[in-house]
VMD Tcl script that builds the backbone (N, CA, C; Angstrom):
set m [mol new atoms 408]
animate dup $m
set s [atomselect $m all]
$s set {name element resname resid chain x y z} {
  {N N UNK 1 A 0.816 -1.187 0.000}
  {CA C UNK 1 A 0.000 0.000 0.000}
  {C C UNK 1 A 0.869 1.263 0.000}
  {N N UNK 2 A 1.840 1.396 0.665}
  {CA C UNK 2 A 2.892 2.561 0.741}
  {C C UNK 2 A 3.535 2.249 -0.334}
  {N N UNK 3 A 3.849 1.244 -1.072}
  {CA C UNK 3 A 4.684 1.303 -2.421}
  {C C UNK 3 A 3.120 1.849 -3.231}
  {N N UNK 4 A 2.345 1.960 -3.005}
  {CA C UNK 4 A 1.102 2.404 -4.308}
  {C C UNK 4 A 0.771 3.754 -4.181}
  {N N UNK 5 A 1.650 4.538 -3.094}
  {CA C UNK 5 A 1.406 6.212 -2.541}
  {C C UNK 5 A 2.485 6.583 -3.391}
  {N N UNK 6 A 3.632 5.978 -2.610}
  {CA C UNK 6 A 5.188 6.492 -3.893}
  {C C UNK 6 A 5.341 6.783 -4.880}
  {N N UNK 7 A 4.421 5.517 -6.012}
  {CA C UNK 7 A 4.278 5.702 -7.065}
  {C C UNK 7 A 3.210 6.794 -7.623}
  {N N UNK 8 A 2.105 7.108 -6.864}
  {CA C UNK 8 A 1.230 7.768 -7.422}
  {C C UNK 8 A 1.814 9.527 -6.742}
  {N N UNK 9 A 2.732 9.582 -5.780}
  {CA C UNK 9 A 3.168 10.340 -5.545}
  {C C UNK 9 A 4.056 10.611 -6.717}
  {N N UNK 10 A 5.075 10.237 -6.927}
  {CA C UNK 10 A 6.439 10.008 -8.180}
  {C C UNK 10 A 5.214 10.391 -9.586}
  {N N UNK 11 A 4.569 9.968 -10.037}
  {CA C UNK 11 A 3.910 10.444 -10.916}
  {C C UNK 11 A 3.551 11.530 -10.794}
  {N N UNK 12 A 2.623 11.726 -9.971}
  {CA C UNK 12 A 2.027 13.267 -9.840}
  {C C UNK 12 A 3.484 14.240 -9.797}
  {N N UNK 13 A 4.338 14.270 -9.701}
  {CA C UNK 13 A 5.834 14.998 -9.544}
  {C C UNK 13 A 5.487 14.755 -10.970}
  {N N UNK 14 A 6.241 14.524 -11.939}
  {CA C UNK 14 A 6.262 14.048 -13.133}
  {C C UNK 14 A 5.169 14.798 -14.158}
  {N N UNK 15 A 4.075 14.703 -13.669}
  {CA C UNK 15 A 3.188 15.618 -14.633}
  {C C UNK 15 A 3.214 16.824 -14.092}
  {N N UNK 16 A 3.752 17.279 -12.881}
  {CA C UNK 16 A 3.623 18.513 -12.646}
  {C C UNK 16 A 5.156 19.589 -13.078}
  {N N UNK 17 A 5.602 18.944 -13.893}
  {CA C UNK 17 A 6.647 19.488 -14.779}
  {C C UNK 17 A 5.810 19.926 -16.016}
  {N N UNK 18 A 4.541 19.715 -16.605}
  {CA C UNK 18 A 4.298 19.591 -18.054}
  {C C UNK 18 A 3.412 20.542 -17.640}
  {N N UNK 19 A 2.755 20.557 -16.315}
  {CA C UNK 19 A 1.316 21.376 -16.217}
  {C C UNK 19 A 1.509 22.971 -16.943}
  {N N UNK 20 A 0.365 23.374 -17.671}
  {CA C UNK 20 A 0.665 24.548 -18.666}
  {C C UNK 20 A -0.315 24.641 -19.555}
  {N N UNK 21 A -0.810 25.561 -19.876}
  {CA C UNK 21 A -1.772 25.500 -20.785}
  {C C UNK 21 A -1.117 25.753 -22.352}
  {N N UNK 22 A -1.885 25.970 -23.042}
  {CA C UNK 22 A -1.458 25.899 -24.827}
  {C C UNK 22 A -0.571 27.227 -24.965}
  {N N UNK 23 A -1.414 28.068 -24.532}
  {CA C UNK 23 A -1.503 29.253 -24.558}
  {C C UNK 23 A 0.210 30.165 -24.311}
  {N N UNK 24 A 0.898 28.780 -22.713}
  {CA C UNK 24 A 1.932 29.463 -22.457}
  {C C UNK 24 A 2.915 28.994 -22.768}
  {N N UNK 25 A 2.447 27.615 -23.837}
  {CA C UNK 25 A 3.778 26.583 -24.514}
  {C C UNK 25 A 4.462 27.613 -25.520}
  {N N UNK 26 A 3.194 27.866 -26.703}
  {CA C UNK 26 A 3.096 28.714 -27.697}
  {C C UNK 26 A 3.846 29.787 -27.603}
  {N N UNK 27 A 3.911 30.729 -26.043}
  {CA C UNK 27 A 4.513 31.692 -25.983}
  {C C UNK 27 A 5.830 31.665 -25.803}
  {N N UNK 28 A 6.224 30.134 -25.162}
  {CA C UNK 28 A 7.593 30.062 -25.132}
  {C C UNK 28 A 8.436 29.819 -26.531}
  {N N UNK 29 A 7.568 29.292 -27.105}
  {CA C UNK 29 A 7.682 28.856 -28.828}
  {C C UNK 29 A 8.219 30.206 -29.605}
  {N N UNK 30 A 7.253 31.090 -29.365}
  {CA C UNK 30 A 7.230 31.956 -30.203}
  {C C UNK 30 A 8.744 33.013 -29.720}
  {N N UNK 31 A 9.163 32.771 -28.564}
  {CA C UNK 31 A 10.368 33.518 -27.621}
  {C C UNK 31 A 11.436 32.731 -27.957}
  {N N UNK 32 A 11.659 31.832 -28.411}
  {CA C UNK 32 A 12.295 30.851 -28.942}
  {C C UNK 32 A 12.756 31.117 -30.363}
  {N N UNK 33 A 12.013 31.230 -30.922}
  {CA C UNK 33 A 12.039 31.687 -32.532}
  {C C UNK 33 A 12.350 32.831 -32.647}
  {N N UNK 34 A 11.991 33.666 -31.878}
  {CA C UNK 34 A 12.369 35.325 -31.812}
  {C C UNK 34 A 13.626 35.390 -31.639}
  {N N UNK 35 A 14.368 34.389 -29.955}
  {CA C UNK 35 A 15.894 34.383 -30.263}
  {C C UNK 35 A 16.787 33.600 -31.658}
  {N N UNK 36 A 16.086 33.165 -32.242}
  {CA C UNK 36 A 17.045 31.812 -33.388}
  {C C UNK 36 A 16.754 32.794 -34.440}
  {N N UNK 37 A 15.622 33.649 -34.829}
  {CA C UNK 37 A 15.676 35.003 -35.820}
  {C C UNK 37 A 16.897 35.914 -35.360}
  {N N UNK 38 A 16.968 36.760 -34.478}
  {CA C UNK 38 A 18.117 37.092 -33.999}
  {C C UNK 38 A 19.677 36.446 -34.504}
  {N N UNK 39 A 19.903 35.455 -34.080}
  {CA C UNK 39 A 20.718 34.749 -34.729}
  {C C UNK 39 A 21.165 34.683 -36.263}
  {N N UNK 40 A 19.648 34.929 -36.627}
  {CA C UNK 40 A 20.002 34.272 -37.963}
  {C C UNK 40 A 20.175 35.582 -38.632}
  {N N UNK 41 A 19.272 36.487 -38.277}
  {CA C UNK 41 A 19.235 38.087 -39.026}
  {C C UNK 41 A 20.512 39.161 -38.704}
  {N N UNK 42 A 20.313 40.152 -39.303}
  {CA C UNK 42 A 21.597 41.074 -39.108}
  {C C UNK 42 A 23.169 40.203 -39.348}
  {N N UNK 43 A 23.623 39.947 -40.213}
  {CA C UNK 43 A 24.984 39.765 -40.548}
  {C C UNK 43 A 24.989 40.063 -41.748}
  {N N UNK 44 A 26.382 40.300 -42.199}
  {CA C UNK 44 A 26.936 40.699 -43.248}
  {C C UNK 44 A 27.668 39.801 -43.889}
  {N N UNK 45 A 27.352 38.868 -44.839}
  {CA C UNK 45 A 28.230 37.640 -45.787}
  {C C UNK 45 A 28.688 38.166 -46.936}
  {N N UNK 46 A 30.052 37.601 -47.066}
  {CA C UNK 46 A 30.868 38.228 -48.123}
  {C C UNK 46 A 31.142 37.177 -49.003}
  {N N UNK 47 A 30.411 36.961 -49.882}
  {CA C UNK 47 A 30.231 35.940 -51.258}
  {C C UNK 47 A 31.246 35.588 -52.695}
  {N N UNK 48 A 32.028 35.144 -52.927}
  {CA C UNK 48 A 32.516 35.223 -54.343}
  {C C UNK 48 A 32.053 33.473 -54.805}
  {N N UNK 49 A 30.632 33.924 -55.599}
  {CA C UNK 49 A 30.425 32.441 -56.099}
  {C C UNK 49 A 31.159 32.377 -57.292}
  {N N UNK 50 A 31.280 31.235 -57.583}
  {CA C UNK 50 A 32.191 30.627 -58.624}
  {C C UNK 50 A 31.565 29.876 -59.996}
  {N N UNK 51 A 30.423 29.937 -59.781}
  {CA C UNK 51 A 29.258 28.914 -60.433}
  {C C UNK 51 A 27.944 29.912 -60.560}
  {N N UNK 52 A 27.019 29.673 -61.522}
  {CA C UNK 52 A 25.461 30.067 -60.900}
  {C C UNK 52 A 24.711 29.457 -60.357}
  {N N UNK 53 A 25.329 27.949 -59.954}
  {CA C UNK 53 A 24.767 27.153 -58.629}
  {C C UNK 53 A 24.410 27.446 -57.677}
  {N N UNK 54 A 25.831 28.700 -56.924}
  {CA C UNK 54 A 25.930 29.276 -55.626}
  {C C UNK 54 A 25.250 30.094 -55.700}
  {N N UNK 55 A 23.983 30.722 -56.249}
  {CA C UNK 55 A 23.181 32.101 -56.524}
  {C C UNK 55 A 21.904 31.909 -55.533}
  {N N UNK 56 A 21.463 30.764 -55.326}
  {CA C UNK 56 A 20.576 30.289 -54.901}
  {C C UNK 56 A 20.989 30.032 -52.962}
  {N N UNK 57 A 22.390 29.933 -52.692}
  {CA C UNK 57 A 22.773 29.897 -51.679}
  {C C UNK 57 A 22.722 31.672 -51.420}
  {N N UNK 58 A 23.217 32.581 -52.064}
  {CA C UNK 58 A 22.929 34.140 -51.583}
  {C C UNK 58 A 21.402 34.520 -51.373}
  {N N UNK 59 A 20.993 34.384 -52.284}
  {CA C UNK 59 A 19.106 34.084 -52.053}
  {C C UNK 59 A 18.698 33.563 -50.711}
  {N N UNK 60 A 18.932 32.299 -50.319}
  {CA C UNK 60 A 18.691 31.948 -49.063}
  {C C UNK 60 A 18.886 32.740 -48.183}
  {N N UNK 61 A 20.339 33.294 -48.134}
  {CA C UNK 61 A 21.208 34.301 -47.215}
  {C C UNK 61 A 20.146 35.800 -47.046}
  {N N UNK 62 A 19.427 35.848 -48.151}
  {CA C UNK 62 A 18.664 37.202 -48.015}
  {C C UNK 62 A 17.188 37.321 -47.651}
  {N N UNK 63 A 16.929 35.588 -47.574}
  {CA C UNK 63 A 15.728 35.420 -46.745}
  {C C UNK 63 A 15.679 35.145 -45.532}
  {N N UNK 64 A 16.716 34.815 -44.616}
  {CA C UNK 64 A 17.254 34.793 -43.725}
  {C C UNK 64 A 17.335 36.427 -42.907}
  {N N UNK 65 A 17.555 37.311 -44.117}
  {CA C UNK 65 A 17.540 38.530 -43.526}
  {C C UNK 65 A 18.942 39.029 -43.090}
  {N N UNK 66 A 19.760 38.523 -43.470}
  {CA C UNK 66 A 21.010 38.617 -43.450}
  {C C UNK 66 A 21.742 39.502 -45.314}
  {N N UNK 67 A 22.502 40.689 -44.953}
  {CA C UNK 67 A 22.424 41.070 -46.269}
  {C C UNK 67 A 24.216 40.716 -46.702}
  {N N UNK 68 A 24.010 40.423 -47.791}
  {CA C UNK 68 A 25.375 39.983 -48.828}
  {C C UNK 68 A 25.905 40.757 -49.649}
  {N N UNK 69 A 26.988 40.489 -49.689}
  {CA C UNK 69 A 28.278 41.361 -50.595}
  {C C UNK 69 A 28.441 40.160 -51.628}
  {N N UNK 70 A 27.812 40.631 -53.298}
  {CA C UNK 70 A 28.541 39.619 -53.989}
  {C C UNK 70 A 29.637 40.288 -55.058}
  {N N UNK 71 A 30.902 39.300 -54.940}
  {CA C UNK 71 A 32.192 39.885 -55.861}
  {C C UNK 71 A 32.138 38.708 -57.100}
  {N N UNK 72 A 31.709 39.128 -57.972}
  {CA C UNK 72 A 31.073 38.205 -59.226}
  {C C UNK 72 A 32.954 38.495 -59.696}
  {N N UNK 73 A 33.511 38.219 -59.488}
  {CA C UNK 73 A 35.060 38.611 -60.157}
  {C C UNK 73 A 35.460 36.975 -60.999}
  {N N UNK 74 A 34.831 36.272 -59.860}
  {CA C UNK 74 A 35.666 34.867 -60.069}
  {C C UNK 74 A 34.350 34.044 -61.308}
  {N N UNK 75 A 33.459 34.750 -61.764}
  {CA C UNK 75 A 32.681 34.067 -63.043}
  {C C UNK 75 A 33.068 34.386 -64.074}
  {N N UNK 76 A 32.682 34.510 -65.547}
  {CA C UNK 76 A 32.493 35.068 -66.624}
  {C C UNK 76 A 31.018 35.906 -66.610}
  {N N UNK 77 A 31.562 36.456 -67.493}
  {CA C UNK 77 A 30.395 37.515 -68.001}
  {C C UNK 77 A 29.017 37.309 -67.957}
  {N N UNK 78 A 28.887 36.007 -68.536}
  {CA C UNK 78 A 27.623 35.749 -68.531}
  {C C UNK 78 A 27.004 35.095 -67.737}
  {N N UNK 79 A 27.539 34.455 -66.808}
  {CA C UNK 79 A 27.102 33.974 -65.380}
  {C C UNK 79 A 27.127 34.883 -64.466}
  {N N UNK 80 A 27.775 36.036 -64.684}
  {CA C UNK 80 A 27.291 37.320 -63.867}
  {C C UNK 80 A 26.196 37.607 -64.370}
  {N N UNK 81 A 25.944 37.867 -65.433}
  {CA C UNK 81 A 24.674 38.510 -66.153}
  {C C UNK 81 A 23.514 37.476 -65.304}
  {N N UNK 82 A 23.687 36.277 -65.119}
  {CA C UNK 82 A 22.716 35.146 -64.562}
  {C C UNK 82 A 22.531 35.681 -63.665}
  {N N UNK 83 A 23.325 35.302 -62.364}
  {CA C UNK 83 A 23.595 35.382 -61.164}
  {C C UNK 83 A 22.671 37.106 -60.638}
  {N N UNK 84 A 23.044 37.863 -61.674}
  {CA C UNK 84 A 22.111 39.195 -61.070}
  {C C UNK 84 A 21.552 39.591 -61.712}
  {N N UNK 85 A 20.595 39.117 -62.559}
  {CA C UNK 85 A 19.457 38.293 -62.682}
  {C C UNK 85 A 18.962 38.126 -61.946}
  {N N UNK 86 A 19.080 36.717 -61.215}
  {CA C UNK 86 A 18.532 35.982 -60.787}
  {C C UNK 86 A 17.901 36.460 -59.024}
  {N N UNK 87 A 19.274 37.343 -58.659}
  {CA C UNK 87 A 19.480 37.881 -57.448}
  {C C UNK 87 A 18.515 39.216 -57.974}
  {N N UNK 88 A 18.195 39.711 -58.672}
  {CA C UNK 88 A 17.281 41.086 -59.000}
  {C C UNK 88 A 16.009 40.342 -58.527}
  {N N UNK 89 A 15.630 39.561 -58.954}
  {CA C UNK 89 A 14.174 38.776 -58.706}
  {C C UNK 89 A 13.905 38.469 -57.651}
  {N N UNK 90 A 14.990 37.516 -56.991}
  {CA C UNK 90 A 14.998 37.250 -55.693}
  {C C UNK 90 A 14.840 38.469 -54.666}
  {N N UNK 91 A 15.656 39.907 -54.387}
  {CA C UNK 91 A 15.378 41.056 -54.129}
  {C C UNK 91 A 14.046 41.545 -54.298}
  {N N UNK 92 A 13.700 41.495 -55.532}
  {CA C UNK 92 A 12.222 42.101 -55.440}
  {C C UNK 92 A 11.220 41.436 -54.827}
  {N N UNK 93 A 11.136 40.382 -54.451}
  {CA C UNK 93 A 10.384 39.165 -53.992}
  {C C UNK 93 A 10.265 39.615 -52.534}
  {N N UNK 94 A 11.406 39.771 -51.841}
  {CA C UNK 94 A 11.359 39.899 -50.702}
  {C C UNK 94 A 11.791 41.176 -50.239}
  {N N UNK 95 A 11.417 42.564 -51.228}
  {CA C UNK 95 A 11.148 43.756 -51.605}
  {C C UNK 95 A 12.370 44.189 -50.537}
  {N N UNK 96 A 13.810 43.625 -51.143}
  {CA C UNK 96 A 15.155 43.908 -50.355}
  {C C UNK 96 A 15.143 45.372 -51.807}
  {N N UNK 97 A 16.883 45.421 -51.448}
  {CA C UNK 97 A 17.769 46.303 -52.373}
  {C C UNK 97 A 18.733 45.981 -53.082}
  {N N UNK 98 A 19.561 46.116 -53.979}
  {CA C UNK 98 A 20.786 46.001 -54.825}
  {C C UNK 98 A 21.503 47.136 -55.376}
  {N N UNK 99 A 22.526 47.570 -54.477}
  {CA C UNK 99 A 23.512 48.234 -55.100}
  {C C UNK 99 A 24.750 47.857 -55.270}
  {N N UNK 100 A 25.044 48.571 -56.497}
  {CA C UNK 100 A 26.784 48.331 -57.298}
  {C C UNK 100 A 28.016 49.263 -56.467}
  {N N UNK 101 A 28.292 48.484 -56.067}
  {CA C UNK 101 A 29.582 49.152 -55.080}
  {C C UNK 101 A 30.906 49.210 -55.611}
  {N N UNK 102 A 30.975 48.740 -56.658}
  {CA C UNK 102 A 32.226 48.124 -57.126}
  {C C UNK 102 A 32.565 47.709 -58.268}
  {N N UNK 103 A 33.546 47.753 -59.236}
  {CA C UNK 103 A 33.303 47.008 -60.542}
  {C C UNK 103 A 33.059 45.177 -60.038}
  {N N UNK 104 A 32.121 44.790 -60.546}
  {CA C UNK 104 A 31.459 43.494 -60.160}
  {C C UNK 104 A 30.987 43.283 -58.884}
  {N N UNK 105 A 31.023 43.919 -58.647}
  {CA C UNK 105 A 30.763 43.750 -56.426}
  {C C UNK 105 A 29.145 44.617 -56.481}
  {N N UNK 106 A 28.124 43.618 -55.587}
  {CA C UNK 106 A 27.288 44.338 -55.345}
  {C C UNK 106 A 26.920 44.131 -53.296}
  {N N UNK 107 A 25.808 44.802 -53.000}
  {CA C UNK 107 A 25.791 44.688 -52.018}
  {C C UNK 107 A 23.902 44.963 -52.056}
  {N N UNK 108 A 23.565 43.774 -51.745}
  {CA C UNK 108 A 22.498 42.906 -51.155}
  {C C UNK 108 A 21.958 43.107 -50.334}
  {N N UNK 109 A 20.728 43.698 -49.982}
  {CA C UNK 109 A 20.322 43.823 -48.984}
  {C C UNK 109 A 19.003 43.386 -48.561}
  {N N UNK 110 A 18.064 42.926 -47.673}
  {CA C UNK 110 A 16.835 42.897 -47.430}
  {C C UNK 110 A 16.067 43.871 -46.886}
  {N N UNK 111 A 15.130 43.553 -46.785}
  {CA C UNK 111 A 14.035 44.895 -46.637}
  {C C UNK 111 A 14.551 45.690 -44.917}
  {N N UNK 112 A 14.959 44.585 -44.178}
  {CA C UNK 112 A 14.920 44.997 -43.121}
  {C C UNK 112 A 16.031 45.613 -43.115}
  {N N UNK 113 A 17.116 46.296 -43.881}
  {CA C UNK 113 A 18.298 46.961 -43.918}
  {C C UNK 113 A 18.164 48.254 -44.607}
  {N N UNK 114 A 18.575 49.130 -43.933}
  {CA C UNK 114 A 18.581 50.330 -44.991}
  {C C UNK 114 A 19.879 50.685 -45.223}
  {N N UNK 115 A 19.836 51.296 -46.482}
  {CA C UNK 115 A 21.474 51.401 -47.143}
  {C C UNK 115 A 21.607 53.262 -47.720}
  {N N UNK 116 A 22.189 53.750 -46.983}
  {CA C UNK 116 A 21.899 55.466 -47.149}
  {C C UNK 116 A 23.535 55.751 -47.816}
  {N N UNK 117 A 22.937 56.107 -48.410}
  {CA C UNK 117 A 24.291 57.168 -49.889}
  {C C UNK 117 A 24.566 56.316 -50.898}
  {N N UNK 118 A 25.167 56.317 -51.523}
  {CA C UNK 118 A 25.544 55.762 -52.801}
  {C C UNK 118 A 27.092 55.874 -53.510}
  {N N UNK 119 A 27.170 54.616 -53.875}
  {CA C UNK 119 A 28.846 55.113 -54.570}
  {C C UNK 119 A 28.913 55.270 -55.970}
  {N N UNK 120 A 29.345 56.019 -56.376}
  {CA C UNK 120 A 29.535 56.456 -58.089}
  {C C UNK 120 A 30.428 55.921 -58.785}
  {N N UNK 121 A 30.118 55.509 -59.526}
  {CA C UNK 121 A 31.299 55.079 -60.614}
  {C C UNK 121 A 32.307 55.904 -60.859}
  {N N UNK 122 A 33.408 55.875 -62.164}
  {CA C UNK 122 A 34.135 56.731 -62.679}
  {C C UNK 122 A 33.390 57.481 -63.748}
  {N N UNK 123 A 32.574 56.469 -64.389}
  {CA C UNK 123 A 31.848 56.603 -65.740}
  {C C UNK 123 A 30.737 57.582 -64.912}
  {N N UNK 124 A 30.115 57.597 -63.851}
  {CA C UNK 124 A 29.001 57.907 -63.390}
  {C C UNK 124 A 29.741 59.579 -63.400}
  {N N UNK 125 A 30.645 59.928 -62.527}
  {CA C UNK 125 A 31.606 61.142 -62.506}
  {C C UNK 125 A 31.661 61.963 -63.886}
  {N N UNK 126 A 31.981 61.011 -64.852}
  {CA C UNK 126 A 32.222 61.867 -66.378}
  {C C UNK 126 A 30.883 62.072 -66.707}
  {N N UNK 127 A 30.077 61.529 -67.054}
  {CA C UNK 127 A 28.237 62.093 -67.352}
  {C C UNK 127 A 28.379 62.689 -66.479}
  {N N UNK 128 A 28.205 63.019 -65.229}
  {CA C UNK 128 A 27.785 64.033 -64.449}
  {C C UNK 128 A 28.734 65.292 -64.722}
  {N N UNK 129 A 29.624 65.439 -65.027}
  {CA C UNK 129 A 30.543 66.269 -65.204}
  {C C UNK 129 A 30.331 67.081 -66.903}
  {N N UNK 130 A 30.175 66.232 -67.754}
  {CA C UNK 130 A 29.664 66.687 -69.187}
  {C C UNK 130 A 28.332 67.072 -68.319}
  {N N UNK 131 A 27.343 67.065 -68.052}
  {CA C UNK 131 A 26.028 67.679 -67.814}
  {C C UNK 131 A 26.734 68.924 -67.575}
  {N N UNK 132 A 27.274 69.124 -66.229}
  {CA C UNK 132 A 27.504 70.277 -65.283}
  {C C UNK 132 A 28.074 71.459 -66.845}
  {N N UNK 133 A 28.225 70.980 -67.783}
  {CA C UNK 133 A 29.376 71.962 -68.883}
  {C C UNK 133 A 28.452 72.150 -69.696}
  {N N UNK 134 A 27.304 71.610 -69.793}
  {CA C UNK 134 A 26.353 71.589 -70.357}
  {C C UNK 134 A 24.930 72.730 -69.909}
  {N N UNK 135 A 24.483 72.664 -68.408}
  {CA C UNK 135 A 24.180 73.681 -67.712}
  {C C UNK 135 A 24.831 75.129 -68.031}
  {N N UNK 136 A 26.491 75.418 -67.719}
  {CA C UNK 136 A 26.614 76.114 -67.903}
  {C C UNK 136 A 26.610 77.030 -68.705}
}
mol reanalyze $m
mol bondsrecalc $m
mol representation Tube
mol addrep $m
């Protein structure tokens, strides 16, 4: 009879680890996910794919919410032309940004990033410079 208290004692211990309603599992769930977003969002990846295989790995990277630097240096021409492409679509999808920072270098961003000023080309400098002679 005292071994049939123990046990129903030892049990009742046991479910009173789980006791909880839906309501406050969910909330731990959702506090959970909030830290592993954290984690996953805000970084800066610095990309040189080699393939237009790897295009689909920067994509991921920008749904993640994490924004990318890609240095298209190490493709040809026309797998750059792919690659941002492909990354223009992907951007608009998840209504990020794309700017040219660089000869072949861009910089990737998602919505949740804002990117303030802009860098100019050389070429961008000379049109602007023929205008200005042009004004005058």
């Amino acid at each position: 009879m005292a071994l049939g208290k123990i046990k129903k004692w030892l049990k009742e211990d046991e479910d009173a680890d789980v006791v909880g309603t839906e309501d406050e599992f969910y909330s731990v769930s959702s506090e959970t996910a909030l830290k592993e977003a954290d984690k996953v969002g805000n970084q800066m990846i610095l990309l040189e794919p080699r393939s237009f295989s790897e295009a689909q790995a920067i994509a991921d990277h920008l749904k993640s919410r994490n924004s990318v630097v890609v240095n298209l240096k190490r493709v040809t021409s026309a797998q750059a032309k792919r690659i941002i492409d492909f990354l223009s679509g992907c951007i608009y999808a998840i209504g990020g940004n794309m700017q040219k920072i660089g000869v072949g270098i861009y910089l990737c961003t998602p919505k949740n990033v804002n990117v303030q000023g802009k860098i100019t080309d050389d070429n961008d400098k000379a049109k602007a410079g023929a205008e200005d002679e042009l004004e005058w």
